[in-house]
PyMOL Python script that loads the backbone (N, CA, C, O; Angstrom):
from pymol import cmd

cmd.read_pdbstr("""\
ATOM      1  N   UNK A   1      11.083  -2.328   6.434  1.00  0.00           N
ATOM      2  CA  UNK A   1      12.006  -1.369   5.859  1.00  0.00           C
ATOM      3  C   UNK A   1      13.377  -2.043   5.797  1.00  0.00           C
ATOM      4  O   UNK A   1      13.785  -2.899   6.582  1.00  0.00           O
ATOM      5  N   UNK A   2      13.954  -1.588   4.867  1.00  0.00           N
ATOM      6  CA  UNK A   2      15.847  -1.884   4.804  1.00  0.00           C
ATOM      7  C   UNK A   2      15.842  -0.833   4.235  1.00  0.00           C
ATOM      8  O   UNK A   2      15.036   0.057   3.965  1.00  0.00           O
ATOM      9  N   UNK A   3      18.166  -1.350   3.903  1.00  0.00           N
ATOM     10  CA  UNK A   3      18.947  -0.191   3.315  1.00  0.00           C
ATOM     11  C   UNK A   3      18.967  -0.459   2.199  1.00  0.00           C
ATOM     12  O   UNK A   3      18.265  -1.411   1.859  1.00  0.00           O
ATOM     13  N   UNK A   4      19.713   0.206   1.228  1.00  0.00           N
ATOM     14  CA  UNK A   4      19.970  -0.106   0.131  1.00  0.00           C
ATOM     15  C   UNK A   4      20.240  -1.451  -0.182  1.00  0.00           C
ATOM     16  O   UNK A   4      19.454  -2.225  -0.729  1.00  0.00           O
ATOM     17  N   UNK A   5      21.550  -1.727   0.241  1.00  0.00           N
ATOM     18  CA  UNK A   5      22.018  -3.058   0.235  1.00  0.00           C
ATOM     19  C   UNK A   5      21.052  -4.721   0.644  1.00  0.00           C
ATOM     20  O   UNK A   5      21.258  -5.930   0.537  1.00  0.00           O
ATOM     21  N   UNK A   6      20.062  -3.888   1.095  1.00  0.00           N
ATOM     22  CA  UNK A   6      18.803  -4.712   1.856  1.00  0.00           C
ATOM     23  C   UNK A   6      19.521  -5.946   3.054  1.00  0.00           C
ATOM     24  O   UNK A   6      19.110  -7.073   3.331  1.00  0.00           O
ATOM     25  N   UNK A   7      20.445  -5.362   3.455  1.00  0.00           N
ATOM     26  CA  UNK A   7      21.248  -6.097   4.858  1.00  0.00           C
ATOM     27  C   UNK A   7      20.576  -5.790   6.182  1.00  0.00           C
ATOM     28  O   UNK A   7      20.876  -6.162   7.317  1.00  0.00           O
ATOM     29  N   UNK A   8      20.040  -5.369   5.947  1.00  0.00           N
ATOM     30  CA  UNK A   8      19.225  -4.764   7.597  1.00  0.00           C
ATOM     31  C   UNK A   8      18.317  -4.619   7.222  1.00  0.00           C
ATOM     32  O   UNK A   8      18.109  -3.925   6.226  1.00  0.00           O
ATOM     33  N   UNK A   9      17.104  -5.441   8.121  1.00  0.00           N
ATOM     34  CA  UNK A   9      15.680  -5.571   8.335  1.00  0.00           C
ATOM     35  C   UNK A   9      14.876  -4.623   9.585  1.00  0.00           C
ATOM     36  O   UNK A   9      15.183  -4.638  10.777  1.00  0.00           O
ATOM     37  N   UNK A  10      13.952  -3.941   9.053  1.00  0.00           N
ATOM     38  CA  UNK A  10      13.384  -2.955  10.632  1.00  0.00           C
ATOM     39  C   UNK A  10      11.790  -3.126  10.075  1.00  0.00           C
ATOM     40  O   UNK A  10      11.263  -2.702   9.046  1.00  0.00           O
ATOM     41  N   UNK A  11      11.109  -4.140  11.495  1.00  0.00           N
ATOM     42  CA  UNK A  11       9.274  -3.905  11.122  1.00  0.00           C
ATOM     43  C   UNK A  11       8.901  -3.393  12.837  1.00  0.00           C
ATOM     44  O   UNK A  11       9.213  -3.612  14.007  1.00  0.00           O
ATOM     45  N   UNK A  12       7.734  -2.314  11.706  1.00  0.00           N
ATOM     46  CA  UNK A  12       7.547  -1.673  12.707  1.00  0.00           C
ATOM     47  C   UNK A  12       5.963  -1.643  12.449  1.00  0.00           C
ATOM     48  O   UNK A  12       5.497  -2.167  11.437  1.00  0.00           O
ATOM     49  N   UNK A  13       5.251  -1.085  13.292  1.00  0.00           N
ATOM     50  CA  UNK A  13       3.774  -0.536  13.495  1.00  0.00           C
ATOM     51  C   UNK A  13       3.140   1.064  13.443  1.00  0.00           C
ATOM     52  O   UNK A  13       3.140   1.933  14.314  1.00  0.00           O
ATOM     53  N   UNK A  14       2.643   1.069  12.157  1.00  0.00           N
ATOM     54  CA  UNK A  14       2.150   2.292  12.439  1.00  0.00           C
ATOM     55  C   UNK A  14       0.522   2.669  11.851  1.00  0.00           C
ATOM     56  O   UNK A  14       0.133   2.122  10.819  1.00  0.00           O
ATOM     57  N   UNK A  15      -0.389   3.661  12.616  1.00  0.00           N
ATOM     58  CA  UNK A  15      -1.096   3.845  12.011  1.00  0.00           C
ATOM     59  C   UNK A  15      -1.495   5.057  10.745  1.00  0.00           C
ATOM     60  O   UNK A  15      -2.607   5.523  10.496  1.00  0.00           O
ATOM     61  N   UNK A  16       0.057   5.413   9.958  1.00  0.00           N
ATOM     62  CA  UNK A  16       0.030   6.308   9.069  1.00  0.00           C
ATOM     63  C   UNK A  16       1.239   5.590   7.898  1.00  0.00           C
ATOM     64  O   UNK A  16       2.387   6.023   7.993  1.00  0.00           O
ATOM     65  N   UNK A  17       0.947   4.508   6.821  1.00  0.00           N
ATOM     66  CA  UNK A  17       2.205   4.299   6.717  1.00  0.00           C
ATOM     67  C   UNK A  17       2.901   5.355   5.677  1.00  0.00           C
ATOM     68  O   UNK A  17       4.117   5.188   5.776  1.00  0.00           O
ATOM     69  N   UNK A  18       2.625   6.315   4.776  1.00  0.00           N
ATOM     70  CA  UNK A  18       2.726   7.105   4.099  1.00  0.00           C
ATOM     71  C   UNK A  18       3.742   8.448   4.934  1.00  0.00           C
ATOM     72  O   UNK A  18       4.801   8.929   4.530  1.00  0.00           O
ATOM     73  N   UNK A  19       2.996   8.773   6.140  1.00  0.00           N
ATOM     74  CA  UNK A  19       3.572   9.157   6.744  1.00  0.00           C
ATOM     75  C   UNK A  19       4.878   8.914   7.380  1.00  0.00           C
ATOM     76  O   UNK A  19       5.871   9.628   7.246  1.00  0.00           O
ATOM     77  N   UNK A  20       4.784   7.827   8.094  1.00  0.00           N
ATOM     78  CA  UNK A  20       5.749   6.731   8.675  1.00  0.00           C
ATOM     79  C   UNK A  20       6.709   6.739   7.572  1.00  0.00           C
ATOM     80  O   UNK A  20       7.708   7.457   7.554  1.00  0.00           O
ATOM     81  N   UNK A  21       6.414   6.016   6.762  1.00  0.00           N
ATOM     82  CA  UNK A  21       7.899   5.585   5.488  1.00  0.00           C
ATOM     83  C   UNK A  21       8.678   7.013   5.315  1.00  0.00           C
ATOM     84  O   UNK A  21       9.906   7.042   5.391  1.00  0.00           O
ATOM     85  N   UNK A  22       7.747   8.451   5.029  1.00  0.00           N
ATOM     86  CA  UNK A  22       8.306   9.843   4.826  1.00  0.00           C
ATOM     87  C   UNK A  22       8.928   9.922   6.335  1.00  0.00           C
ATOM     88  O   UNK A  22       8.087  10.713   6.762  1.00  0.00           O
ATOM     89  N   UNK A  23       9.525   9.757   7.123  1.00  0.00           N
ATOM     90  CA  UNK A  23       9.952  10.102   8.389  1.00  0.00           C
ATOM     91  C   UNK A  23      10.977   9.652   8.275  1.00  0.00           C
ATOM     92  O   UNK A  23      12.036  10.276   8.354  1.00  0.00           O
ATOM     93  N   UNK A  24      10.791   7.999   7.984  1.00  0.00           N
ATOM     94  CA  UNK A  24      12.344   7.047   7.779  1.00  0.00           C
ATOM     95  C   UNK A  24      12.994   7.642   6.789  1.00  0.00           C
ATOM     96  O   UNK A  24      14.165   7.833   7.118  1.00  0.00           O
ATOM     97  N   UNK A  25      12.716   8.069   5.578  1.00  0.00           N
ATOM     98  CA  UNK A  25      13.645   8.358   4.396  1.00  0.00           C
ATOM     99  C   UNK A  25      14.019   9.820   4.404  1.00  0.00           C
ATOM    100  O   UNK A  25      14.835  10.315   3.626  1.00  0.00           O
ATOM    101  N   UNK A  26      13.388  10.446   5.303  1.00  0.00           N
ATOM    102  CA  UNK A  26      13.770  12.312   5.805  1.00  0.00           C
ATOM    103  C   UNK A  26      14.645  11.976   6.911  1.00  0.00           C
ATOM    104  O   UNK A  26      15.516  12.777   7.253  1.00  0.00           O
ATOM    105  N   UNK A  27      14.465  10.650   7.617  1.00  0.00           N
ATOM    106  CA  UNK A  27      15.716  10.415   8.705  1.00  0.00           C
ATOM    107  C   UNK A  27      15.350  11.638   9.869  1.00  0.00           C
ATOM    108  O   UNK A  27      16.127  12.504  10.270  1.00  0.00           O
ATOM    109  N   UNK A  28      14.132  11.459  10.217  1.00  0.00           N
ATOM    110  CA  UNK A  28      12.986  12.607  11.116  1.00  0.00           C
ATOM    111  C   UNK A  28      13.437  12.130  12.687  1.00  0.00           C
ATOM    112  O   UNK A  28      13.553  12.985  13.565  1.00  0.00           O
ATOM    113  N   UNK A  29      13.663  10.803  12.940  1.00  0.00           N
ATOM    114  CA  UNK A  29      14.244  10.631  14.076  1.00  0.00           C
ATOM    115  C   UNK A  29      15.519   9.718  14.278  1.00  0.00           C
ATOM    116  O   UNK A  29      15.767   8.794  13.504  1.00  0.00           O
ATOM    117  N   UNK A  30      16.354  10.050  15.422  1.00  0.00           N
ATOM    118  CA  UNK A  30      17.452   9.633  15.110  1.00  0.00           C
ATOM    119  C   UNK A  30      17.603   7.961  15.665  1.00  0.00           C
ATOM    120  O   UNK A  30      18.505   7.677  16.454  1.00  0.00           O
ATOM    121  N   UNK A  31      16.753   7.043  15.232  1.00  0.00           N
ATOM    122  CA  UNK A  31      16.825   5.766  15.964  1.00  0.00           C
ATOM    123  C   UNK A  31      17.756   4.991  14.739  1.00  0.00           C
ATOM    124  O   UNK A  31      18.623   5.333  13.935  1.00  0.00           O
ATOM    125  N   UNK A  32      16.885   3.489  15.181  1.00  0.00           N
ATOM    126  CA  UNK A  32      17.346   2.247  14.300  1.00  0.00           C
ATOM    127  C   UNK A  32      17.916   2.353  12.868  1.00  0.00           C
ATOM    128  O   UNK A  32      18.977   1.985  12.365  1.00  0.00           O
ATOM    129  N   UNK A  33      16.607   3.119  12.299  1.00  0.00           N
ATOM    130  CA  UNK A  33      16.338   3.414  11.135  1.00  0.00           C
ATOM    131  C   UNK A  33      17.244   4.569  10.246  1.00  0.00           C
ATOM    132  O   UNK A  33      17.611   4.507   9.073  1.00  0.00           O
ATOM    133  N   UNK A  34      17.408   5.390  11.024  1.00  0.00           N
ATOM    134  CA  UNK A  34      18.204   6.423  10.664  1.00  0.00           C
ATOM    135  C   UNK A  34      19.247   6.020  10.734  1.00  0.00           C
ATOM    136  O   UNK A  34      20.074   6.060   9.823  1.00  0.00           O
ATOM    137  N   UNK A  35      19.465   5.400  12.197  1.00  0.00           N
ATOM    138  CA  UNK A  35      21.667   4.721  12.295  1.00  0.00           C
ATOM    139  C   UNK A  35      21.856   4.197  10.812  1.00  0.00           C
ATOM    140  O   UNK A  35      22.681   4.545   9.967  1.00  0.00           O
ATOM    141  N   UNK A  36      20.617   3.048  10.736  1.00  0.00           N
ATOM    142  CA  UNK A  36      21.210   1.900   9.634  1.00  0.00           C
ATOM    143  C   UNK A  36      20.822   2.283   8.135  1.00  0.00           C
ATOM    144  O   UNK A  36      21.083   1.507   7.216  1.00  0.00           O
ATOM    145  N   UNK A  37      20.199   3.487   7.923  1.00  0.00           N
ATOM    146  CA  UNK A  37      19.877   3.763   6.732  1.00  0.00           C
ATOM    147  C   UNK A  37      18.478   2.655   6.011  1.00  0.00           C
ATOM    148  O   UNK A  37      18.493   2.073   4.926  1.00  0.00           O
ATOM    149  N   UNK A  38      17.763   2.660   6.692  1.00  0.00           N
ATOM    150  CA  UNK A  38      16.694   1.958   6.347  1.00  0.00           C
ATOM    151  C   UNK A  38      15.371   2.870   5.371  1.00  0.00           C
ATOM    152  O   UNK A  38      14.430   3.045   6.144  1.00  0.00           O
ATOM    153  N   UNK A  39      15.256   3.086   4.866  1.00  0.00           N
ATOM    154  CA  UNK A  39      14.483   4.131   3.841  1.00  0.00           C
ATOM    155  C   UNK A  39      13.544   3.453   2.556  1.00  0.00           C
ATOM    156  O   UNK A  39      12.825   4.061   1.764  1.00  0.00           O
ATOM    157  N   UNK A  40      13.798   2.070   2.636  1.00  0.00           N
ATOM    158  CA  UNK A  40      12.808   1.076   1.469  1.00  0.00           C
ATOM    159  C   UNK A  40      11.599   0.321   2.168  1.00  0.00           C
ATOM    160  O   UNK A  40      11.453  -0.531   3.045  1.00  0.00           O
ATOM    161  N   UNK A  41      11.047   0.854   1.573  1.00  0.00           N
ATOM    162  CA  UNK A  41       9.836   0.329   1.845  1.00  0.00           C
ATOM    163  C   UNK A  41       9.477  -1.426   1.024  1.00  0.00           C
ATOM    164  O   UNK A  41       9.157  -1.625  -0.148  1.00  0.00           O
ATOM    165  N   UNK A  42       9.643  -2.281   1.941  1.00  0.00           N
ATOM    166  CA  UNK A  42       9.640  -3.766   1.158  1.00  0.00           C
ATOM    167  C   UNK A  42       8.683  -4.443   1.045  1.00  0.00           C
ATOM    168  O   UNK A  42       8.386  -5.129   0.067  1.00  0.00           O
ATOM    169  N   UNK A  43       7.875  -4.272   2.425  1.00  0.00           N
ATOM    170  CA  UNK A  43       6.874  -4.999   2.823  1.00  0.00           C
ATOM    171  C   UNK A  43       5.973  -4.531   3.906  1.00  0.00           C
ATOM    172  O   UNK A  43       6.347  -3.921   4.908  1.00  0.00           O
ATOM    173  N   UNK A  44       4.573  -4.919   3.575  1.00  0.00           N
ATOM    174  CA  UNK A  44       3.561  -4.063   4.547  1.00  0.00           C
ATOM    175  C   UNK A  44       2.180  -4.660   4.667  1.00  0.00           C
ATOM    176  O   UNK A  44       1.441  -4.764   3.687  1.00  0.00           O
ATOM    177  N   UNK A  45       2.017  -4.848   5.250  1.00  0.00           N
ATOM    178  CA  UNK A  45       0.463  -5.819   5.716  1.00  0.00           C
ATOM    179  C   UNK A  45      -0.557  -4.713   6.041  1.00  0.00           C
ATOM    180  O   UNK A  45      -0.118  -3.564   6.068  1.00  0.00           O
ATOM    181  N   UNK A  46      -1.622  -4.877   6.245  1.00  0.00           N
ATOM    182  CA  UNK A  46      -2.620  -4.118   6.297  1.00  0.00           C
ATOM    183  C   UNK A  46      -3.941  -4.601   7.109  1.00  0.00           C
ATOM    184  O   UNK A  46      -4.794  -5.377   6.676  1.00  0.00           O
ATOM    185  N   UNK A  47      -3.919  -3.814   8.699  1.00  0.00           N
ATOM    186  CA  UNK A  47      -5.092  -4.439   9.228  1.00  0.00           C
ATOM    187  C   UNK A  47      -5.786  -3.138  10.035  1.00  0.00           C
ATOM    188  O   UNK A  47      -5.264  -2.056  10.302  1.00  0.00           O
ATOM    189  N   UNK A  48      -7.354  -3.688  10.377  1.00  0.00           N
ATOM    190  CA  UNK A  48      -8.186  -2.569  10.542  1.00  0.00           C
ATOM    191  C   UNK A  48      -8.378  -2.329  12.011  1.00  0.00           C
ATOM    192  O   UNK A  48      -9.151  -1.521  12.527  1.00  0.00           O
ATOM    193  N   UNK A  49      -7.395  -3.319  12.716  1.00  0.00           N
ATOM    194  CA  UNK A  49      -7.836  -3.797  14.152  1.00  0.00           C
ATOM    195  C   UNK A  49      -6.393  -3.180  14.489  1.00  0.00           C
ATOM    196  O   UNK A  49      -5.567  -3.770  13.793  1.00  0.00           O
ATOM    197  N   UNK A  50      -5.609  -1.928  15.536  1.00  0.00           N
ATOM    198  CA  UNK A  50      -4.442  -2.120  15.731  1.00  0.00           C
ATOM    199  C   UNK A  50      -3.935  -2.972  16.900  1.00  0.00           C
ATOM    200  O   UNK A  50      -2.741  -2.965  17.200  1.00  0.00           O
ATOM    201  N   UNK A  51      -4.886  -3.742  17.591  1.00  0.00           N
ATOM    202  CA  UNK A  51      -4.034  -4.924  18.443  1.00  0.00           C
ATOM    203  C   UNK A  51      -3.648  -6.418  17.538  1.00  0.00           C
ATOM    204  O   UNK A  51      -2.986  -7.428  17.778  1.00  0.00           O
ATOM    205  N   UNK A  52      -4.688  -5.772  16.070  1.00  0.00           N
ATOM    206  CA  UNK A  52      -3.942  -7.644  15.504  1.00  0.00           C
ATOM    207  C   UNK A  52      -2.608  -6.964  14.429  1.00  0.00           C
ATOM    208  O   UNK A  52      -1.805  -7.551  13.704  1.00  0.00           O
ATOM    209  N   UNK A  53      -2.765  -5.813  14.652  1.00  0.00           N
ATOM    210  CA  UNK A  53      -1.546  -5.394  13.521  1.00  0.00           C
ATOM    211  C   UNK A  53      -0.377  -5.480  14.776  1.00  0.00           C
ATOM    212  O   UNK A  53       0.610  -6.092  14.369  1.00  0.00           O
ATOM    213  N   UNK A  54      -0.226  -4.989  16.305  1.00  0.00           N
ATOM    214  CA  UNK A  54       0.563  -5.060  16.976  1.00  0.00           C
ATOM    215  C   UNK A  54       1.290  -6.692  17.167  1.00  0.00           C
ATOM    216  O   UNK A  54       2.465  -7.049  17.091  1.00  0.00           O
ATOM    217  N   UNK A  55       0.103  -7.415  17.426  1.00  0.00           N
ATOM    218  CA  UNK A  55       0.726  -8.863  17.827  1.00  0.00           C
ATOM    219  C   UNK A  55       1.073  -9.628  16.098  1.00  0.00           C
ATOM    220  O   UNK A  55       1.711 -10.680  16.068  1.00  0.00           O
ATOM    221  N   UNK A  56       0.699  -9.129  15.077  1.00  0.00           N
ATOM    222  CA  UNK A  56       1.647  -9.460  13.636  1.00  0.00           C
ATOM    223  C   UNK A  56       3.031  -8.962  13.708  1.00  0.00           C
ATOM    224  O   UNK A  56       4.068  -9.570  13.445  1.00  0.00           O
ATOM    225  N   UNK A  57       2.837  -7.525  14.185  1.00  0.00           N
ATOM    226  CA  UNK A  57       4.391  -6.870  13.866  1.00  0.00           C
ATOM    227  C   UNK A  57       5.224  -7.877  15.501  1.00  0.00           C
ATOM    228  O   UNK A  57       6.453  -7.832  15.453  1.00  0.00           O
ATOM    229  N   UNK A  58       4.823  -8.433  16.384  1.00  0.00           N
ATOM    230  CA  UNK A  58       5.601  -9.038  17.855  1.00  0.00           C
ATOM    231  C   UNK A  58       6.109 -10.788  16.580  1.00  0.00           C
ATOM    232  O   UNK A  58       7.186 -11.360  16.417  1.00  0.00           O
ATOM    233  N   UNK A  59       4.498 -11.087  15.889  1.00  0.00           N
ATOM    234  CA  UNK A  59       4.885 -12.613  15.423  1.00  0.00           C
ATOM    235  C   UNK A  59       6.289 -12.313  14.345  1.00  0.00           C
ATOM    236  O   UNK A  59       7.201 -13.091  14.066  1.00  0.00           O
ATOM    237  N   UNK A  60       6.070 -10.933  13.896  1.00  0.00           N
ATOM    238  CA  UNK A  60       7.443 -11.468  12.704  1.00  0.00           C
ATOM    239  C   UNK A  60       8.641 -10.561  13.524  1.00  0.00           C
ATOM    240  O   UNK A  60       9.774 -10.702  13.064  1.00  0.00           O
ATOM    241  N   UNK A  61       8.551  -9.999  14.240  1.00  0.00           N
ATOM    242  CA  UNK A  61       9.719  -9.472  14.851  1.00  0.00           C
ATOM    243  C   UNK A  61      10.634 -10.790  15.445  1.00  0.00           C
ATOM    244  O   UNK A  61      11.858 -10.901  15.385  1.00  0.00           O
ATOM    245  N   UNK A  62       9.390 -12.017  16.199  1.00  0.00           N
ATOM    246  CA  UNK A  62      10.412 -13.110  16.519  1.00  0.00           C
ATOM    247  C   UNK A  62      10.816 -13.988  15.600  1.00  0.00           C
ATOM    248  O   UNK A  62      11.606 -14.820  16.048  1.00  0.00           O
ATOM    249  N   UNK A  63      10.586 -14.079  14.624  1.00  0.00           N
ATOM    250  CA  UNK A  63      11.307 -15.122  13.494  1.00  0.00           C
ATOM    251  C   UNK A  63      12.594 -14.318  13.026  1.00  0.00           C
ATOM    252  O   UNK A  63      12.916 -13.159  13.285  1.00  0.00           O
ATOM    253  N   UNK A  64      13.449 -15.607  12.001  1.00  0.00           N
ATOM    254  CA  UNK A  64      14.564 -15.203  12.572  1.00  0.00           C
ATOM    255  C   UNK A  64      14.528 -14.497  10.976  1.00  0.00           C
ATOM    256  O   UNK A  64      13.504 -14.295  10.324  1.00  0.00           O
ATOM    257  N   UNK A  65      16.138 -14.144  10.490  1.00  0.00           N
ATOM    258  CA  UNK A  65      15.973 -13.353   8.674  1.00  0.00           C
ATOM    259  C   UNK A  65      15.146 -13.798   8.062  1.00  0.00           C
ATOM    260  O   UNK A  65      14.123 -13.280   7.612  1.00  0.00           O
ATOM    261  N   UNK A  66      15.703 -15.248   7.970  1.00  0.00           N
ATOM    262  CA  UNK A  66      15.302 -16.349   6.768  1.00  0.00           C
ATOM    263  C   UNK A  66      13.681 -15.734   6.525  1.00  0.00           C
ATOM    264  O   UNK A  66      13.159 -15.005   5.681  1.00  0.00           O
ATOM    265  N   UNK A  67      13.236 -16.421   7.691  1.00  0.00           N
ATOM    266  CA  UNK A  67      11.179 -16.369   7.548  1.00  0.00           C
ATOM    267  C   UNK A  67      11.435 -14.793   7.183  1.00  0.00           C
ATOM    268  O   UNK A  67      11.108 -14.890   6.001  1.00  0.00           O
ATOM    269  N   UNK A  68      11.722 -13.648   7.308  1.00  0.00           N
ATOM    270  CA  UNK A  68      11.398 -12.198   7.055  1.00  0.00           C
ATOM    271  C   UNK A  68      11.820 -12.369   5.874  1.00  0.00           C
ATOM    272  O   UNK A  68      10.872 -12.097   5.137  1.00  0.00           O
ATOM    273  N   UNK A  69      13.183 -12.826   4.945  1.00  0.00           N
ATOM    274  CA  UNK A  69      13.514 -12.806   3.635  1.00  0.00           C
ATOM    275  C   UNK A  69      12.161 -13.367   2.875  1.00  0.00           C
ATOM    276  O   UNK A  69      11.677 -12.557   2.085  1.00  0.00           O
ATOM    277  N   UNK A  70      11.614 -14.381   2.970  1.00  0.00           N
ATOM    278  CA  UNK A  70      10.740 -15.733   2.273  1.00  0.00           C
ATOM    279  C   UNK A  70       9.279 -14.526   2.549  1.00  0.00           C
ATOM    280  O   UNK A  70       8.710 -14.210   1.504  1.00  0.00           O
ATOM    281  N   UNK A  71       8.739 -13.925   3.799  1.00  0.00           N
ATOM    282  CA  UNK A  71       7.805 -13.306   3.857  1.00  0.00           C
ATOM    283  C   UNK A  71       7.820 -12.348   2.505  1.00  0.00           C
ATOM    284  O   UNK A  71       7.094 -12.484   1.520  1.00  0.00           O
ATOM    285  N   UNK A  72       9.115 -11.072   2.777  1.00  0.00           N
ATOM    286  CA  UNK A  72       9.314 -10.441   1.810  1.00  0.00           C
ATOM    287  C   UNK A  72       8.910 -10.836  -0.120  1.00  0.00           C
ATOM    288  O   UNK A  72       8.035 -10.419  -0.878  1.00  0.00           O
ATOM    289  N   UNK A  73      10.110 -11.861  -0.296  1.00  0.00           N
ATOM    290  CA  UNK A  73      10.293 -12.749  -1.433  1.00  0.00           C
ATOM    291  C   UNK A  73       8.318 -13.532  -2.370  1.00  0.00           C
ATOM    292  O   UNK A  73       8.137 -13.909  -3.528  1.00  0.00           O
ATOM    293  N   UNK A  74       7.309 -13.462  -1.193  1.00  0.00           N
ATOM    294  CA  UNK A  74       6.265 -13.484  -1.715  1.00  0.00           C
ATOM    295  C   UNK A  74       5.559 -12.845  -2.462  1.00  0.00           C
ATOM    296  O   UNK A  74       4.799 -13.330  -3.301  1.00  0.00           O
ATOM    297  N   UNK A  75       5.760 -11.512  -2.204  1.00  0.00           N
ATOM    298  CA  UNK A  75       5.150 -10.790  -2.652  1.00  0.00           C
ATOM    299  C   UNK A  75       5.867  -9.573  -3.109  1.00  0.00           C
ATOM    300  O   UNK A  75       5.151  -8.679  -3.561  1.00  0.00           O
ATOM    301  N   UNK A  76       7.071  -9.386  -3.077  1.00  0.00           N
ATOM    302  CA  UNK A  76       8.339  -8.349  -3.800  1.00  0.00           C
ATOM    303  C   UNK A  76       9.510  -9.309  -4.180  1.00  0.00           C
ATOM    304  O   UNK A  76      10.535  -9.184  -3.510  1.00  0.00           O
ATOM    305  N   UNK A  77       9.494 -10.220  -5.132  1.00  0.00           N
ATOM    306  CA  UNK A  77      10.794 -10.753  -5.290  1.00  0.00           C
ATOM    307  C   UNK A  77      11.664  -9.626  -5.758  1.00  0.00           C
ATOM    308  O   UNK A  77      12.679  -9.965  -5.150  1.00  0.00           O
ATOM    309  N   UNK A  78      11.975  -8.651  -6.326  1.00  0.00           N
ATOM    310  CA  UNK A  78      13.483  -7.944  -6.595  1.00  0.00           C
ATOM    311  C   UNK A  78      13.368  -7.346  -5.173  1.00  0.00           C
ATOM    312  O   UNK A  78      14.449  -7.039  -4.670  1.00  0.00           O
ATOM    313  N   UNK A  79      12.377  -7.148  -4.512  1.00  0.00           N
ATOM    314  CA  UNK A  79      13.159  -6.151  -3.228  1.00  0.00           C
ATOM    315  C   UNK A  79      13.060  -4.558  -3.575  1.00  0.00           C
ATOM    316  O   UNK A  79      13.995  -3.854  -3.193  1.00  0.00           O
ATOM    317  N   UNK A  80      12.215  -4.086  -4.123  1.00  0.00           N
ATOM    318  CA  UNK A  80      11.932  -2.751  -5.233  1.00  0.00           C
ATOM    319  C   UNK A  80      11.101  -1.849  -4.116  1.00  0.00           C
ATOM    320  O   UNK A  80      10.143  -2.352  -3.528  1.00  0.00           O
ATOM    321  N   UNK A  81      11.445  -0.744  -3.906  1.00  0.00           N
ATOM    322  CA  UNK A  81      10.891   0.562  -2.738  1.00  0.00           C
ATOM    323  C   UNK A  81       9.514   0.194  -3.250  1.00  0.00           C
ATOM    324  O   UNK A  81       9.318   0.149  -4.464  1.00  0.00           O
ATOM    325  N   UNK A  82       8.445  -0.103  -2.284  1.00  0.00           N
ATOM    326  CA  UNK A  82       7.173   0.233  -2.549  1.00  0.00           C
ATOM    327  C   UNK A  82       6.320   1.218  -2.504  1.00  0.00           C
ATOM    328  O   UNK A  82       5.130   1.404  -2.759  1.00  0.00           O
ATOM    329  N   UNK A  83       7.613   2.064  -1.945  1.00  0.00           N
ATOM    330  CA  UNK A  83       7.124   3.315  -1.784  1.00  0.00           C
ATOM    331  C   UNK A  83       7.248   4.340  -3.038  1.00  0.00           C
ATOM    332  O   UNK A  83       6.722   5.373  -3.450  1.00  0.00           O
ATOM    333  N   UNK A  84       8.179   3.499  -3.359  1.00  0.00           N
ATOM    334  CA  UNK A  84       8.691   4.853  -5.220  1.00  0.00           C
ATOM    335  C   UNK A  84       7.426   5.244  -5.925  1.00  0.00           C
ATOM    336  O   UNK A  84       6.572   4.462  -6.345  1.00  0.00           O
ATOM    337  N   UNK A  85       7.415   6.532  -6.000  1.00  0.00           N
ATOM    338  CA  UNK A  85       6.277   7.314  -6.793  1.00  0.00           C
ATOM    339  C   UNK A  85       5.410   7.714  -5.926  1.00  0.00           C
ATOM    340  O   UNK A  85       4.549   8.563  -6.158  1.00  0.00           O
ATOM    341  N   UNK A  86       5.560   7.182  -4.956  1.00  0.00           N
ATOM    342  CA  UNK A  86       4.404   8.089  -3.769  1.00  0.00           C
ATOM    343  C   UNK A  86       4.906   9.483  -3.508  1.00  0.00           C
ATOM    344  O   UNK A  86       6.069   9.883  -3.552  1.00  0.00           O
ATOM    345  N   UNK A  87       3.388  10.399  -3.119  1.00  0.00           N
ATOM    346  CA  UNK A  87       3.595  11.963  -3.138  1.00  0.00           C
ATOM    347  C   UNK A  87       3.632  11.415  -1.635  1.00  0.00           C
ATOM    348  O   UNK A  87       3.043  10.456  -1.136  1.00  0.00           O
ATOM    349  N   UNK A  88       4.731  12.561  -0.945  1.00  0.00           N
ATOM    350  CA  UNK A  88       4.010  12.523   0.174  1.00  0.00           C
ATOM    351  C   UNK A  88       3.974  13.494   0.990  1.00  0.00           C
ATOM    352  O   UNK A  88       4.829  13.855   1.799  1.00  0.00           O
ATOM    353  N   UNK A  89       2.874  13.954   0.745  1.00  0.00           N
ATOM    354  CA  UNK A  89       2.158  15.024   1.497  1.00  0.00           C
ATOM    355  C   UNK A  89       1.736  14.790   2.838  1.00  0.00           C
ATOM    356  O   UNK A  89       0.571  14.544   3.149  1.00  0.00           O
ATOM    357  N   UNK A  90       2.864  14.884   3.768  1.00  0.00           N
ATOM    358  CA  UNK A  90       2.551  14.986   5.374  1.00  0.00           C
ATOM    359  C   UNK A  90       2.052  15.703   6.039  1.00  0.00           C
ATOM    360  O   UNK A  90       2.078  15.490   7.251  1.00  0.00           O
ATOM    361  N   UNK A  91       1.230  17.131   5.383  1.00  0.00           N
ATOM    362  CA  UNK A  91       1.006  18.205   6.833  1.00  0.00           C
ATOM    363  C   UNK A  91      -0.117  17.662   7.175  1.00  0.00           C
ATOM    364  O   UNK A  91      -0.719  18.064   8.170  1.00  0.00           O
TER     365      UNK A  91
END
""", "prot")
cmd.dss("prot")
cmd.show_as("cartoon", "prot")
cmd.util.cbc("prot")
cmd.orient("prot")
């Protein structure tokens, strides 16, 4: 996730991401995400195991921007909400 400005980077783990992304952009809790206005959805991996999705989200949490920019830049070069056009129906 980032802000608009895409100056602030936040990866996180979840097993709902539809859900998850609707929380950040309703600003549902008052953490990281909410302080810094993080609400774009940039980038998102996808695994069926949640201890190899946990120790992915620990491997890119320790690299530094750069590797998170270049991760991003693979597969979203403008940096475009991946979330735009999603319904999202949380109940």
């Amino acid at each position: 996730m980032t802000n608009q400005r895409n100056t602030v980077l936040y990866v996180g783990v979840t097993s709902d991401l539809i859900k998850r992304v609707y929380q950040h952009k309703t600003k549902a809790y008052k953490g990281f995400t909410a302080k810094y206005n993080c609400d774009k959805l940039v980038y998102f991996e996808e695994f069926s195991d949640i201890n190899e999705a946990i120790a992915r989200e620990k491997q890119i949490k320790k690299g530094n921007r750069k590797r998170k920019e270049i991760l991003i830049q693979k597969t979203n070069t403008e940096w475009k909400d991946l979330s735009e056009g999603w319904i999202f129906d949380v109940s």
